[in-house]
N, C-alpha and C positions, 0 to 999 in steps of 0.2 A: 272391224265392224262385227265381223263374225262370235269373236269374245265378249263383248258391248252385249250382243244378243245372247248368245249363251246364258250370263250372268241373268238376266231376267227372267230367263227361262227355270234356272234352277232356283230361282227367288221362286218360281209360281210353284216348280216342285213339290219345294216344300213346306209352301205353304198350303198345298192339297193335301199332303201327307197328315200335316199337322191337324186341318178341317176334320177329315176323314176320321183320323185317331179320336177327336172330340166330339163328333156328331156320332160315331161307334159307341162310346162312353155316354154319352149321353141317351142315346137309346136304349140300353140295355138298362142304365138306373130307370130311367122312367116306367119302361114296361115293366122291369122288377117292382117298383115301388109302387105302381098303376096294381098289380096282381097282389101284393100285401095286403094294402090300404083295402081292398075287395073282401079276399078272406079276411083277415083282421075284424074288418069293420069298426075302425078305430076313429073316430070323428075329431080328434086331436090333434093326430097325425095327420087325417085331411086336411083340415084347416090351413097347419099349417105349409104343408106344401101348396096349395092353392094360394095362401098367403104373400109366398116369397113372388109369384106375379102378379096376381091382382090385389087391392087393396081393398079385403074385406072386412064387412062392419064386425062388430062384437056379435050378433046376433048370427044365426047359420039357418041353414033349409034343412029341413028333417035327410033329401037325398044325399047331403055334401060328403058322402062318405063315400058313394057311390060315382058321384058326379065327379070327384078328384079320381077314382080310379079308372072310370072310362074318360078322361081328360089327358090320365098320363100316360095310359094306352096306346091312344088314339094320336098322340106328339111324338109315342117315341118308332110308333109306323111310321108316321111322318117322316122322320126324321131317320128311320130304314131305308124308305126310299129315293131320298134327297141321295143317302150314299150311293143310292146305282150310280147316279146320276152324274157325282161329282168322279165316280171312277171311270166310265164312260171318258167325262173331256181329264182327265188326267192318262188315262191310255193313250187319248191323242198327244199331250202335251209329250208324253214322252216319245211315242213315235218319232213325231218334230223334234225332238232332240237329237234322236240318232239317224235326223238326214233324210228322212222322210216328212218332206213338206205336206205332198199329195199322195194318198192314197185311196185304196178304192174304199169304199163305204165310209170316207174321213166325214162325209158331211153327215150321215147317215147317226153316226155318234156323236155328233153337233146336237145333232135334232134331239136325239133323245136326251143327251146333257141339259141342252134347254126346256126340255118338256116338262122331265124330272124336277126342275129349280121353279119351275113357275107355277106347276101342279103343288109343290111343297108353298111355294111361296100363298094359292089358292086358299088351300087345306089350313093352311096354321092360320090365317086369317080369320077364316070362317070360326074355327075352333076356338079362337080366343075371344072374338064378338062375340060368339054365340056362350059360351059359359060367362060372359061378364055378363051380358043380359040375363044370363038365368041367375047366377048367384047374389046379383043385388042392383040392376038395371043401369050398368057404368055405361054412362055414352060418353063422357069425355075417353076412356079406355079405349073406343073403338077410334078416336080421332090419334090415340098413341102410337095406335096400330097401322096408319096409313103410313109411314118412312118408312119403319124397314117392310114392308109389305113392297109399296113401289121398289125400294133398291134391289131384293130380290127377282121383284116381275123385270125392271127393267134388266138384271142378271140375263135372265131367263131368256129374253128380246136377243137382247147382244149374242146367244152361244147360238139363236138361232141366223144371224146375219153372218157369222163366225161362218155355218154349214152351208149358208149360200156362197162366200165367198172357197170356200174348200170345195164344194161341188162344180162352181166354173174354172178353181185350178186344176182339177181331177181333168177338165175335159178340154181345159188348154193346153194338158200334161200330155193327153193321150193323141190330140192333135198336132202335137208336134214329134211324136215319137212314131205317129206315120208319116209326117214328112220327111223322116229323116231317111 
C-alpha cells in the first residue's frame, strides 16, 4: 500500500516541478514583453499579443499599447505569486514523502497554498473581464472565463480543507505523543 501511495505522490511531484518550471517561464516572458511593448510603444506588437487571448476586431483603442503592457505585467505578477503558492503545498508534498505526515505549521502552508491559488485565481479573472471590456466589450469572453476560474477557486477551497485536515492531525499527533 505504501508503494500504491508513493507512486502518486511522485506523480504529484512532478507535476509541481513541471507547473512551477512553466508558471516561472511564463512570468518572466510576460513581464519582459509587458516592459518592451511599454518602452517600444509598438501597437503591432500589442495587438498581437493581446490577440493570441482575446479575439480582437480589426480596429484598436488609441491605449492598446499601453493596455497590452500593463495587462502583461500585471498576469505575470500574477502568476509570480501563484508560484509562492504552489511551492508552499509542494514543500508539504514533499515533507509527506519523507515520512512526515504531520507537522507543526503543516496546515499553516495549506492555508497559504490555498490563499495564493484562489487570490491568483480572483486576480486573472478580474484582469481578463476587465481588459475584454475595455478593448471591445466581450461578454461572451467573460462567460469563457467562468471554468477555469471555478476549477482554480475550487483548487483553492480543496488546499484550504487539505490545512483543516493537517491542523486536526497535527493535534491528534500531539495527543497521542502525550499519552504515550
Amino acid at each position: 500500500m505504501k508503494n500504491y501511495i508513493m507512486k502518486h505522490i511522485n506523480v504529484i511531484i512532478i507535476a509541481l516541478r513541471i507547473l512551477l518550471a512553466v508558471a516561472a517561464i511564463m512570468a518572466i516572458y510576460n513581464i519582459g514583453v509587458g516592459i518592451f511593448m511599454i518602452i517600444k510603444n509598438n501597437r503591432e506588437l500589442s495587438h498581437d499579443f493581446l490577440n493570441q487571448t482575446f479575439n480582437l476586431p480589426e480596429y484598436t483603442i488609441s491605449e492598446e499599447t499601453q493596455l497590452a503592457g500593463i495587462f502583461a505585467i500585471l498576469y505575470g505578477s500574477f502568476l509570480a505569486y501563484l508560484i509562492y503558492g504552489i511551492k508552499r503545498f509542494y514543500k508539504c508534498i514533499i515533507k509527506i514523502k519523507s515520512g512526515k505526515m504531520f507537522y507543526n505549521d503543516q496546515g499553516e502552508d495549506f492555508k497559504k497554498a490555498g490563499a495564493a491559488v484562489i487570490t491568483f485565481a480572483k486576480a486573472k479573472f478580474v484582469l481578463y473581464s476587465c481588459t475584454a471590456l475595455v478593448l471591445h466589450f466581450d461578454i461572451p469572453f467573460l462567460f469563457k472565463q467562468i471554468l477555469p476560474f471555478l476549477g482554480l477557486y475550487l483548487t483553492g477551497k480543496l488546499l484550504y480543507i487539505m490545512a483543516y485536515m493537517a491542523e486536526k492531525g497535527e493535534f491528534i499527533q500531539e495527543e497521542n505523543e502525550l499519552t504515550i
